[in-house]
Structure formats: structure tokens, C-alpha cells
C-alpha positions in Angstrom: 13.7 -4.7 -17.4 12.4 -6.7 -14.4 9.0 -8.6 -14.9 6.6 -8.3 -12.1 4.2 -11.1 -11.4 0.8 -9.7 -11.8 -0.2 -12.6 -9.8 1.3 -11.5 -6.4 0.7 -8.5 -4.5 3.6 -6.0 -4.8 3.0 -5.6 -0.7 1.3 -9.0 0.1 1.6 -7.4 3.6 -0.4 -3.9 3.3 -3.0 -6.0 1.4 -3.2 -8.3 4.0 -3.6 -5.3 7.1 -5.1 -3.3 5.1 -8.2 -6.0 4.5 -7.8 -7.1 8.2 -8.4 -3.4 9.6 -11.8 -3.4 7.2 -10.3 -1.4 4.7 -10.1 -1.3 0.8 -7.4 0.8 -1.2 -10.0 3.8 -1.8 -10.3 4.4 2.1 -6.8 3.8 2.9 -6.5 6.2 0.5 -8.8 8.8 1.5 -7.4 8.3 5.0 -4.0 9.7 4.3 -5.1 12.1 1.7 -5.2 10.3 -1.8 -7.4 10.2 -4.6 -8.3 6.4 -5.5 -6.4 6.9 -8.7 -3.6 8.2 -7.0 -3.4 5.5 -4.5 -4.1 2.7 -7.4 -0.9 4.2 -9.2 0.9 3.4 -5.7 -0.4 0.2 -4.9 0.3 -1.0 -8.3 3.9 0.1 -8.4 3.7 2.6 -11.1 4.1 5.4 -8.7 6.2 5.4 -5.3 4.7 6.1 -2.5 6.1 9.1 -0.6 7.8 9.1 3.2 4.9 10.7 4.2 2.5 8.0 2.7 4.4 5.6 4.1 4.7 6.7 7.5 0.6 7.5 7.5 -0.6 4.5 6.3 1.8 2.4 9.0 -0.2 5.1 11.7 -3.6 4.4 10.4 -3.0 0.2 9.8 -1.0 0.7 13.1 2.1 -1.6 11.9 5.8 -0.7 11.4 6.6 0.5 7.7 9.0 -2.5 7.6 6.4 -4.9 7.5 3.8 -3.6 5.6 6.0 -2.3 2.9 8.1 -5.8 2.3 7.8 -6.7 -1.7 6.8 -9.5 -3.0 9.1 -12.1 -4.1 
């Protein structure tokens, strides 16, 4: 079992766009149609997101899914 560093972002980069655009996780959540508990679970890593997810949060932070989704490392 891998430890995660509870002191790094899992996606430094989605943080980072996601605060630049003005956003917090509860309305980048609501703006591709997840609860704020479901989008915690996500952005925490205890849930995956889904390709849809994915590809609607790179549309609404208008970035490439490669960037925004890079781990941590």
C-alpha cells in the first residue's frame, strides 16, 4: 500500500486552475453535475473521476485533461 502525502495536492494542477478561474471544488462541482460530497470523494482520491468528469472539468477550466489531471509527486 502506497502512502499519499496529505501535504500535496493529488492534482497540484486542477487546484491551481481551478482557484485561478475563481472557483472552489463545490462549483466546479456543481458545474459538471456533482454533489460537493461527491466531488470531495474525487478530489481526494478516494473515488475516480469518470471520462466524462474529466473531459467537463478540462471544458469548463478550459485546459487539456493532461495537465490538469498530472498527480502529484
Amino acid at each position: 500500500m502506497t502512502e499519499m502525502n496529505i501535504n500535496k495536492p493529488l492534482f497540484p494542477n486542477l487546484e491551481g486552475e481551478t482557484a485561478k478561474k475563481g472557483l472552489n471544488r463545490k462549483t466546479l462541482g456543481q458545474a459538471v453535475g456533482l454533489s460537493p460530497n461527491q466531488m470531495s470523494n474525487r478530489w481526494n482520491g478516494e473515488v475516480e473521476f469518470t471520462l466524462d468528469e474529466v473531459i467537463k472539468i478540462a471544458e469548463v477550466l478550459e485546459n487539456s485533461v493532461e495537465y490538469l489531471f498530472q498527480r502529484s509527486k
